[in-house]
Backbone as CSV, one residue per row, in Angstrom:
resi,resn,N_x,N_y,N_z,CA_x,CA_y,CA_z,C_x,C_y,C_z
1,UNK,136.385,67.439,122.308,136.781,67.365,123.702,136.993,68.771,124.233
2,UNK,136.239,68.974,125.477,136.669,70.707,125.741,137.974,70.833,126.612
3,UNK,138.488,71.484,126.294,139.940,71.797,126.946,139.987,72.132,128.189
4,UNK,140.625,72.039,129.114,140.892,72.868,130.444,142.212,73.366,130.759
5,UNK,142.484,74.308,129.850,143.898,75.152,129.661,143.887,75.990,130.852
6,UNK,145.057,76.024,131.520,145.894,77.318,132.508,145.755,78.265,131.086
7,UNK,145.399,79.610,132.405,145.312,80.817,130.851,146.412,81.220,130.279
8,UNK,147.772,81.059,130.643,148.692,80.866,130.063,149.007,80.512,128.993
9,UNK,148.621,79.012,128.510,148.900,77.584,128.015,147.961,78.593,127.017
10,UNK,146.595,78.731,127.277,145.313,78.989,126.036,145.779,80.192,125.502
11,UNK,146.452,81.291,126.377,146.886,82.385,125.449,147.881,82.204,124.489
12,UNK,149.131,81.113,124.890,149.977,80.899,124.001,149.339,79.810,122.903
13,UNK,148.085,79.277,122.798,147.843,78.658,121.808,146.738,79.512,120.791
14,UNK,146.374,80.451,121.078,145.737,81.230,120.694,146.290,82.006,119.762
15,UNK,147.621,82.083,120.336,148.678,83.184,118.972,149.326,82.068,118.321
16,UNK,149.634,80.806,118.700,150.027,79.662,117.795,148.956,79.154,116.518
17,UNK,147.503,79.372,116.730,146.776,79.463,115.431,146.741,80.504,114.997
18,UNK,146.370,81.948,115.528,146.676,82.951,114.831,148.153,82.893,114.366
19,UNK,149.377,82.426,114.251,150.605,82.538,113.499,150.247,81.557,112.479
20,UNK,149.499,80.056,112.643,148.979,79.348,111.612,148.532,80.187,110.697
21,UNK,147.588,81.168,111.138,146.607,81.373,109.991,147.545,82.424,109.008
22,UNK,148.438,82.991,109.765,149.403,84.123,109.322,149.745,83.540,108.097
23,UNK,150.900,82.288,108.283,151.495,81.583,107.289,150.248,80.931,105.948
24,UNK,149.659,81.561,106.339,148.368,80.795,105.398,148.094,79.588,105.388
25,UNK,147.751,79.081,106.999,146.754,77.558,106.836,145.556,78.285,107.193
26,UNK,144.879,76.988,107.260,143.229,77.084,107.609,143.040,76.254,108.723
27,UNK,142.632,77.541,109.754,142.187,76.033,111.032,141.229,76.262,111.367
28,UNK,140.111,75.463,111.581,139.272,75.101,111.962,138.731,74.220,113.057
29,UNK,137.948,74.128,113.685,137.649,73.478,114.885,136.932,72.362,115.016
30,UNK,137.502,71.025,115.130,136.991,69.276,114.776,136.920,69.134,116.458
31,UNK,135.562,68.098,116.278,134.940,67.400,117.471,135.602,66.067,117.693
32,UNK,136.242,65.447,118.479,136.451,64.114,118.847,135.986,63.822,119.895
33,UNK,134.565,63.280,119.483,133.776,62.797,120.689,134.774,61.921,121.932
34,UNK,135.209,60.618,121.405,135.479,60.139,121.759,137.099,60.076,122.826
35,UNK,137.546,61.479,122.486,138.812,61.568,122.732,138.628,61.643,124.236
36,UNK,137.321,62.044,125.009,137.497,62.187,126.597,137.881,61.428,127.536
37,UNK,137.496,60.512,126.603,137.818,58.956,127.402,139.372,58.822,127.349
38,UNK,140.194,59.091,126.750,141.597,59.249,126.442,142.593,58.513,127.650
39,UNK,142.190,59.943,128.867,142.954,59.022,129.570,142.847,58.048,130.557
40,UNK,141.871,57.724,130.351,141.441,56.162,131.630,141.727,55.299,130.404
41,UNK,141.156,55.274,129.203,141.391,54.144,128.708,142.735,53.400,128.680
42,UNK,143.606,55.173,128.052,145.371,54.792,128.232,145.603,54.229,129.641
43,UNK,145.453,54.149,130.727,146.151,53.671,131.643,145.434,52.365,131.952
44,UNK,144.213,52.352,131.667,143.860,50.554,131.748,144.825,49.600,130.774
45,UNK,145.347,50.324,129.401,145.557,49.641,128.633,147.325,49.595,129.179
46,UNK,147.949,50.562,129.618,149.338,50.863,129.384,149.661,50.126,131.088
47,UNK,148.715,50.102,131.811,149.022,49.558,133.121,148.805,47.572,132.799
48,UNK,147.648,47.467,131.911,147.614,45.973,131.787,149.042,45.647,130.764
49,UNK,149.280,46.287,130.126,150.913,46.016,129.425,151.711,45.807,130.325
50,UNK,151.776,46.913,131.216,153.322,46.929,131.852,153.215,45.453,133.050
51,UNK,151.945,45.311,133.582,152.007,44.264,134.754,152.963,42.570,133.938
52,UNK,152.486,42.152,133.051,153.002,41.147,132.135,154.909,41.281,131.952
53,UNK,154.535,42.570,131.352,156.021,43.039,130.483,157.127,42.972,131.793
54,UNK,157.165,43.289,132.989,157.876,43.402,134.281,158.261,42.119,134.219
55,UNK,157.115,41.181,133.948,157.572,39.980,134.906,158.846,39.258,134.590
56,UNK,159.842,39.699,133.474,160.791,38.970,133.020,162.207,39.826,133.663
57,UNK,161.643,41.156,134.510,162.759,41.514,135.291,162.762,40.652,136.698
58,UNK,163.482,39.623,136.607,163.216,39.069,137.582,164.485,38.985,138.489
59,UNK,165.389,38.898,137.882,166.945,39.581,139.157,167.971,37.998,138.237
60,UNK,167.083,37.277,137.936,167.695,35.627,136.863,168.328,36.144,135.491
61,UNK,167.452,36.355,134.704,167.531,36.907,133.214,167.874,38.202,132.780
62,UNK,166.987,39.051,133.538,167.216,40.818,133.198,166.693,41.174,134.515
63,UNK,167.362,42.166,134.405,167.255,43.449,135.795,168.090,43.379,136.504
64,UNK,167.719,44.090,138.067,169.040,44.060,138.650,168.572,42.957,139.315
65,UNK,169.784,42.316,140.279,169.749,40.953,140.546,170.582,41.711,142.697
66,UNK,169.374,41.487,143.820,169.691,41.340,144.860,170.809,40.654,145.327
67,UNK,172.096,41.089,145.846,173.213,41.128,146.728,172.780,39.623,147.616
68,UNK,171.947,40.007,148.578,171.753,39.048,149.889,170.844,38.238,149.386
69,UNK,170.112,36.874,149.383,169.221,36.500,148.823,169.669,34.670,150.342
70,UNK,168.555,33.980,150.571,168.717,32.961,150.997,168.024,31.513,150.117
71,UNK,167.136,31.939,149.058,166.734,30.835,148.645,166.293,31.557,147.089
72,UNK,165.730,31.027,145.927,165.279,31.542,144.514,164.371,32.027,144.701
73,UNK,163.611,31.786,145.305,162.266,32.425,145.690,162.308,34.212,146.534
74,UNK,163.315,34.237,147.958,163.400,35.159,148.180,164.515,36.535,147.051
75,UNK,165.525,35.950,146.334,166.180,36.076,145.187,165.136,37.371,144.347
76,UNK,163.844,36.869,143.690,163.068,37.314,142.960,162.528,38.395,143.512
77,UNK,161.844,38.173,145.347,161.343,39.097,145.747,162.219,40.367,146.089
78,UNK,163.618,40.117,146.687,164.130,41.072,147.047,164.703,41.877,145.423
79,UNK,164.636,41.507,144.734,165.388,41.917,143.434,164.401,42.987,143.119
80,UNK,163.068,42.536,142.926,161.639,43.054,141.873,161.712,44.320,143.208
81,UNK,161.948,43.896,144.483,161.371,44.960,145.666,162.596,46.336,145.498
82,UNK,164.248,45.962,145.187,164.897,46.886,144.988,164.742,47.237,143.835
83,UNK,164.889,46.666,142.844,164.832,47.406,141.091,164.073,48.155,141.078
84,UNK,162.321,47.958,141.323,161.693,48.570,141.067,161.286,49.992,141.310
85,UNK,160.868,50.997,140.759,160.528,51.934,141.814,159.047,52.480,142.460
86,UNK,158.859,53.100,143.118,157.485,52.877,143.710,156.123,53.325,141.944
87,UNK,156.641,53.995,141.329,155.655,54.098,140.474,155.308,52.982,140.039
88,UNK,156.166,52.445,139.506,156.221,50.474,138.747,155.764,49.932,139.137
89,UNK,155.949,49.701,140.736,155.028,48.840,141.487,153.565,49.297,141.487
90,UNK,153.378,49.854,141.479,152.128,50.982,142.020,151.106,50.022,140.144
91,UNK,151.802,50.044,138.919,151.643,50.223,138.173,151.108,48.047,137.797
92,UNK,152.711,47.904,138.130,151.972,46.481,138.023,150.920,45.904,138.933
93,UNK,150.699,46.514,140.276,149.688,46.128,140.878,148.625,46.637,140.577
94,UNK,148.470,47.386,139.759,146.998,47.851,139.379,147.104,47.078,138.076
95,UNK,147.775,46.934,137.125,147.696,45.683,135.491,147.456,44.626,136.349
96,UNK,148.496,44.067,137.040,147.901,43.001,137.665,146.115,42.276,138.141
97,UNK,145.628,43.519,138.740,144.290,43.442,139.668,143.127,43.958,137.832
98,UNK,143.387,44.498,137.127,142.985,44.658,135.850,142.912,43.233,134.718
99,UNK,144.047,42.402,134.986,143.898,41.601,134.065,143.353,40.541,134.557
100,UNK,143.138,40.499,136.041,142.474,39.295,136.882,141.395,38.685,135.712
101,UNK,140.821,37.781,136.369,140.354,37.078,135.154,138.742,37.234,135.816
102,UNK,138.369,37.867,136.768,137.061,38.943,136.744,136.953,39.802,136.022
103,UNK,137.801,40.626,136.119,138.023,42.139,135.358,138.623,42.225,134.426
104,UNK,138.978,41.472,133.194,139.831,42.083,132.291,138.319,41.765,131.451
105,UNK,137.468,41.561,131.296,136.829,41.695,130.379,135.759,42.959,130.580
106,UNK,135.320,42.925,131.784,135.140,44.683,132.066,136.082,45.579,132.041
107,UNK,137.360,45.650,131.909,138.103,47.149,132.070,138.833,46.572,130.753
108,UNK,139.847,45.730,130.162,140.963,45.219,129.283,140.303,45.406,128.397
109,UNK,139.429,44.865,127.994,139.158,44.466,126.765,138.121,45.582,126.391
110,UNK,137.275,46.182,126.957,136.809,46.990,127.047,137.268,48.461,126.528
111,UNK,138.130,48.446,127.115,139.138,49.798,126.751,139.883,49.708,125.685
112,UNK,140.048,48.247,124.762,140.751,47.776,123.905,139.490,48.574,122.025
113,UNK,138.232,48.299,122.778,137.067,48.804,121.961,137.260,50.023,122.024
114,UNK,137.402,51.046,123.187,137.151,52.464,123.436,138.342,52.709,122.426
115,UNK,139.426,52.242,122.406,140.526,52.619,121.860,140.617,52.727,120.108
116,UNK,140.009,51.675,120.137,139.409,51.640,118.823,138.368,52.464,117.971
117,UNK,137.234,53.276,118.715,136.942,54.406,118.713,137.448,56.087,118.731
118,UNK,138.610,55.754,119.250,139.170,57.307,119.749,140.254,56.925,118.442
119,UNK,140.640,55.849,118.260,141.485,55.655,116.450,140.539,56.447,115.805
120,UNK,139.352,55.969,115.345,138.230,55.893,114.534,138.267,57.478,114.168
121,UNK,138.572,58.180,115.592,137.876,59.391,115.744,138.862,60.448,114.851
122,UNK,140.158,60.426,115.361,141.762,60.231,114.933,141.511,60.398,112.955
123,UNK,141.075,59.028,112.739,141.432,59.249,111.204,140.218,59.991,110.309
124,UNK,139.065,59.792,110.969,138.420,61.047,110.696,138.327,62.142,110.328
125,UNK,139.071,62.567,111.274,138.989,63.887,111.383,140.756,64.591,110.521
126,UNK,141.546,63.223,110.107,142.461,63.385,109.713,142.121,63.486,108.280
127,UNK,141.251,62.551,108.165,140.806,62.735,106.550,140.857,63.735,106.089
128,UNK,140.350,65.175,106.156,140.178,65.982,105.737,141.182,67.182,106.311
129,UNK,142.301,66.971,107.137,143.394,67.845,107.507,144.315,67.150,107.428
130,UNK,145.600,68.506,107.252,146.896,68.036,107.332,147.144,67.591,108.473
131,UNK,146.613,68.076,109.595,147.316,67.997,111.163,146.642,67.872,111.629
132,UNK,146.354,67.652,113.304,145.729,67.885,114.339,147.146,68.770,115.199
133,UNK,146.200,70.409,115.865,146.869,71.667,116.301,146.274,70.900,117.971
134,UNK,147.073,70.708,118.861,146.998,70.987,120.090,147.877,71.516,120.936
135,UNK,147.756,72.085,122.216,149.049,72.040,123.220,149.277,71.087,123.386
136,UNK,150.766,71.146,123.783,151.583,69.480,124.346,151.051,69.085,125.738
137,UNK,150.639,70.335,126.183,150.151,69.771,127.559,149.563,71.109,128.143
138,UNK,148.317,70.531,128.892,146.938,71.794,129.330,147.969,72.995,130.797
139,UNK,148.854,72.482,130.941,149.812,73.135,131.901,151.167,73.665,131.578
140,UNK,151.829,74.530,132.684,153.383,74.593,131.992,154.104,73.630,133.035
141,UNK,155.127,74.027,132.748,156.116,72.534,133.498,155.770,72.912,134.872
142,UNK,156.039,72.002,135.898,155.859,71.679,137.416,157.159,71.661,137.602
143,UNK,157.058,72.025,139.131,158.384,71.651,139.860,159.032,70.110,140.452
144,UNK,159.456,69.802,140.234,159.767,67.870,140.747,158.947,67.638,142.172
145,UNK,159.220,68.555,142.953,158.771,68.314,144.335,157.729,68.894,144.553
146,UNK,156.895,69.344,143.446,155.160,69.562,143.409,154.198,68.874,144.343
147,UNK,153.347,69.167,144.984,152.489,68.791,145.899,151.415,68.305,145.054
148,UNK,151.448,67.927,143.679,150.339,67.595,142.714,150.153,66.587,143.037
149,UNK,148.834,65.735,142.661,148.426,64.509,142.812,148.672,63.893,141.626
150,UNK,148.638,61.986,141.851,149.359,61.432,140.923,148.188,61.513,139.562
151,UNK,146.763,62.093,139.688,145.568,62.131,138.899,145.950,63.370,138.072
152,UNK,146.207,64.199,138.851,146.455,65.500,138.354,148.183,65.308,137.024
153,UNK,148.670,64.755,137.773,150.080,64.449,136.957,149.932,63.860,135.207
154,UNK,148.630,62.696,135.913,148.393,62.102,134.715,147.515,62.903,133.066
155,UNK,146.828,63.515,133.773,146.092,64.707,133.219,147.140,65.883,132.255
156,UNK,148.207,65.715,132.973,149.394,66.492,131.845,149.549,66.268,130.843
157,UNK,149.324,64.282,130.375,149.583,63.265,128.857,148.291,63.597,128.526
158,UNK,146.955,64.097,128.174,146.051,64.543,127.716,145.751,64.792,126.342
159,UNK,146.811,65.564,125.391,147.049,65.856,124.476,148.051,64.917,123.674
160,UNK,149.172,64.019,124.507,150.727,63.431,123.894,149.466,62.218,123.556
161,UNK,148.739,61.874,124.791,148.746,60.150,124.584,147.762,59.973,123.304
162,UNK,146.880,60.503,122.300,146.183,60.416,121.557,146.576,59.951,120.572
163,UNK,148.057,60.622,120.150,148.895,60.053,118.913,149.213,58.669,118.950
164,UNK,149.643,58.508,120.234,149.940,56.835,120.492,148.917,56.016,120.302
165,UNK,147.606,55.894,120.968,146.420,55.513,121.223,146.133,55.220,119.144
166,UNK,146.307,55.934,118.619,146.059,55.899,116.984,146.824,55.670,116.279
167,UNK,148.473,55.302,116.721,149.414,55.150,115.927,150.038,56.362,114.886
168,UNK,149.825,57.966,115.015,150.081,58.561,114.189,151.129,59.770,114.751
169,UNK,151.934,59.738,113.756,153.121,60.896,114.055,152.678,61.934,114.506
170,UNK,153.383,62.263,115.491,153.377,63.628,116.468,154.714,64.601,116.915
171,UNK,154.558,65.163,117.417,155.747,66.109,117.076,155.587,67.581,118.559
172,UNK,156.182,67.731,119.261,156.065,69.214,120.046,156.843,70.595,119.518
173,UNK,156.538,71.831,119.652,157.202,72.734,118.925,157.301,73.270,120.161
174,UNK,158.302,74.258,120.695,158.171,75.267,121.776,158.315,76.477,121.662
175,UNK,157.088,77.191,122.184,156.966,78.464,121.715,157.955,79.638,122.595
176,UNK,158.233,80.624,122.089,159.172,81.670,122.318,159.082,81.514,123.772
177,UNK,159.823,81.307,124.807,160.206,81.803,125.681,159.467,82.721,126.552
178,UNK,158.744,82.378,127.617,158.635,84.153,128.467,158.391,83.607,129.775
179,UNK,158.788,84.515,130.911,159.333,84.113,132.371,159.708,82.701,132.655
180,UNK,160.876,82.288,131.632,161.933,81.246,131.898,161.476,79.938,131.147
181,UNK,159.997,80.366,130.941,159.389,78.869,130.436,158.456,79.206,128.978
182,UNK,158.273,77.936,128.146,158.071,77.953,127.343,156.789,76.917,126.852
183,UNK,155.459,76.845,126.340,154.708,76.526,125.958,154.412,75.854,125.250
184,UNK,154.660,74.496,124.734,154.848,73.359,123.389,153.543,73.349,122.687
185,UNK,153.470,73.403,121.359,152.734,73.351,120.612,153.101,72.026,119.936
186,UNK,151.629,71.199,119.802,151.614,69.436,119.220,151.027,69.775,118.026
187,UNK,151.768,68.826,116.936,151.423,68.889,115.677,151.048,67.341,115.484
188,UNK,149.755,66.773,114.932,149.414,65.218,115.300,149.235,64.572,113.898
189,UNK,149.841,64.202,113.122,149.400,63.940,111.463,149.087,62.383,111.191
190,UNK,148.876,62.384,109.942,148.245,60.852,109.558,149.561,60.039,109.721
191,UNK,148.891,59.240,109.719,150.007,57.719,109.688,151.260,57.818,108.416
192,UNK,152.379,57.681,108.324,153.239,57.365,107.427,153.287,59.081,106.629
193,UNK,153.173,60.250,106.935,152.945,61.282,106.708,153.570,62.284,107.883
194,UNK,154.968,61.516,108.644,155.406,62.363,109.022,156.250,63.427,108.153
195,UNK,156.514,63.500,107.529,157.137,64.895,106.816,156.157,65.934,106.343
196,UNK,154.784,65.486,106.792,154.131,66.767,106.582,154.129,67.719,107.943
197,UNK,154.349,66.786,108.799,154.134,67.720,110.166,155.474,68.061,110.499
198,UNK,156.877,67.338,110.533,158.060,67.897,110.044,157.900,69.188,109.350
199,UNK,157.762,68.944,108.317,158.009,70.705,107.274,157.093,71.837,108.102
200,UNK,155.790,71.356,108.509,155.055,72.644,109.084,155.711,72.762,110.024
201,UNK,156.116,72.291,110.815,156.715,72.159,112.158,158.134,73.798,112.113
202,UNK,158.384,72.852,111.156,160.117,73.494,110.311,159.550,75.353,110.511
203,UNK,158.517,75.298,109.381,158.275,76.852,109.155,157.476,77.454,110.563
204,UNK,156.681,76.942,111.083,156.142,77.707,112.063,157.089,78.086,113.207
205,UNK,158.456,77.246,113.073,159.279,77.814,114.607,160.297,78.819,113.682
206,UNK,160.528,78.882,112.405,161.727,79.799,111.953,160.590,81.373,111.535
207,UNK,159.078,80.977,111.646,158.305,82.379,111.649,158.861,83.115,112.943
208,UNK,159.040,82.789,113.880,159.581,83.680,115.244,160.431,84.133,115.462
209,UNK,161.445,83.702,114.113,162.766,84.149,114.283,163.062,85.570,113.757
């Protein structure tokens, strides 16, 4: 997958393998075809979750439960309309319009295969390393009241959501400090093999000290 690092982000990962190689690993450079697809697939899949998973905040059982209400019916709506917040909504109405029973076999299930590929790709390439070396994210932190778009926002999980997508321990390190902010380095290891990325983890942040 080719990267699109702020030169920032690529310079501080640039001395994060050169400090790898310091401590004496070996890094080398693995192809995951499949990883581009990463993040559309994650949000077909994580948006068709969440539309379902909501529906039991209903203001009855769990969540918050609307003050004024005139009948059970309005009860539900005003509850789901205050609890929620505009991302959520935003979120179940797109799982929602995804799991329709047109489209979940073009986008759901679909992406359920892609996902299964970008695993594929994952243990692969794990086979033969201790880790997978990425940034935590192709940017440095944003300001809350950023003028970014919600595409652009999403594009930040790029690097986090892969571990999930494959089920395998992950980990962020943050690199030294400079003009107030700091640069996370992702350490991505095999399944049930978190203490290998623990211990590297361990030595590569007490090398700076």
């Amino acid at each position: 997958m080719e990267m699109d690092l702020k030169e920032n982000v690529m310079s501080e990962f640039e001395r994060a393998i050169k400090k790898f190689q310091d401590l004496g690993g070996k890094v080398e450079i693995i192809d995951l075809p499949y990883l581009k697809y990463v993040i559309e697939t994650y949000h077909i899949l994580v948006n068709g979750e969440i539309a379902p998973n909501m529906a039991r905040f209903d203001g009855l059982r769990f969540g918050h439960r609307t003050k004024e209400y005139g009948s059970i019916e309005e009860m539900y709506r005003k509850s789901r309309g205050e609890g929620f917040g505009k991302e959520v909504k935003k979120r179940i109405m797109i799982g929602t319009h995804i799991l329709s029973l047109d489209l979940a076999e073009d986008y759901y299930y679909k992406a359920l295969k892609v996902r299964g590929l970008i695993k594929r790709d994952m243990d692969m390439a794990l086979k033969d390393h201790d880790f997978i070396l990425s940034p935590t994210s192709p940017m440095l932190p944003f300001e809350l009241e950023s003028n970014m778009s919600s595409v652009e926002v999403y594009q930040a999980d790029m690097f986090t959501i892969p571990a999930n997508m494959a089920g395998c321990p992950s980990l962020s390190i943050p690199m030294p400090i400079k003009d107030g902010l700091s640069v996370g380095i992702e350490l991505t290891g095999k399944r049930f093999e978190d203490d290998v990325i623990i211990n590297c983890a361990h030595i590569f942040e007490r090398s700076f000290k």
